[in-house]
C-alpha positions in Angstrom: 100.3 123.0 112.0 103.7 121.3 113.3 105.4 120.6 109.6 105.2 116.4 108.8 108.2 114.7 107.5 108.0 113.7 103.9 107.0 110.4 103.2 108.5 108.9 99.8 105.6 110.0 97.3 105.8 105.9 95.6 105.9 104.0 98.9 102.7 106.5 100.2 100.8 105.7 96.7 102.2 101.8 97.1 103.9 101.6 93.6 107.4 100.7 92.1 109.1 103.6 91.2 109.1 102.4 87.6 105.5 102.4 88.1 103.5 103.6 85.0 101.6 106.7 84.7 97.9 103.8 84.6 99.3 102.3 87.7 100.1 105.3 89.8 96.6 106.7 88.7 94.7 103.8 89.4 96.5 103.4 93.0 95.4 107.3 93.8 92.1 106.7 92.8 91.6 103.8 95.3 93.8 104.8 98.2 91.6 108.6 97.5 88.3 106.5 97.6 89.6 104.7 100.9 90.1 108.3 102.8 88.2 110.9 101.8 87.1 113.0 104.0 83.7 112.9 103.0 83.7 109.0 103.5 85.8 109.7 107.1 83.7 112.7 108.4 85.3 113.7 111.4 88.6 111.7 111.2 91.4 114.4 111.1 94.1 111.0 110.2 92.0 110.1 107.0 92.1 113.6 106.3 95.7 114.1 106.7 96.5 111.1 104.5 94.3 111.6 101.7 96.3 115.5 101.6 99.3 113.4 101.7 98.0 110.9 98.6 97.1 113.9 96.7 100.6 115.7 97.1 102.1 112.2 95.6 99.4 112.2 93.0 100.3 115.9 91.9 103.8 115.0 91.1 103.8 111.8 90.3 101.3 112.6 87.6 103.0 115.9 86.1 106.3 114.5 83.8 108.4 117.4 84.6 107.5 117.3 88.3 107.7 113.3 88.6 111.5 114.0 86.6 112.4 116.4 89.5 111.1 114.5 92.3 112.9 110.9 90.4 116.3 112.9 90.8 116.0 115.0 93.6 114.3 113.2 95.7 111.6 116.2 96.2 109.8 118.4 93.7 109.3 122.4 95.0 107.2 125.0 92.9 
């Protein structure tokens, strides 16, 4: 798999970067909805993007992650 350029984990999850832990969690929880792959069988781009959602979701959700990624600009285990 050809490595993907990093989106900016707020913009993908379409959120302010002051953006509340609620608001961030609601927006993963539609934009998830919108492309699963069990709602998309078959389509490899929902597929894609909902891996890309969850990657926001994981960091944007963990405090120490979301503090890395805030300063950074990425967030690596």
């Amino acid at each position: 798999m050809p490595p993907t350029s990093k989106q900016d984990y707020y913009e993908l999850l379409g959120v302010p970067r002051r953006a509340p832990v609620k608001e961030i969690r609601q927006s993963y929880r539609k934009l998830a909805r919108k492309f699963h792959p069990d709602l998309n069988p078959g389509d490899k781009s929902a597929e894609e993007k909902f891996k890309q959602i969850q990657e926001a979701y994981d960091v944007l959700s963990a405090p120490k992650k979301k503090k890395m990624y805030d300063e950074y600009g990425f967030y690596s285990d």
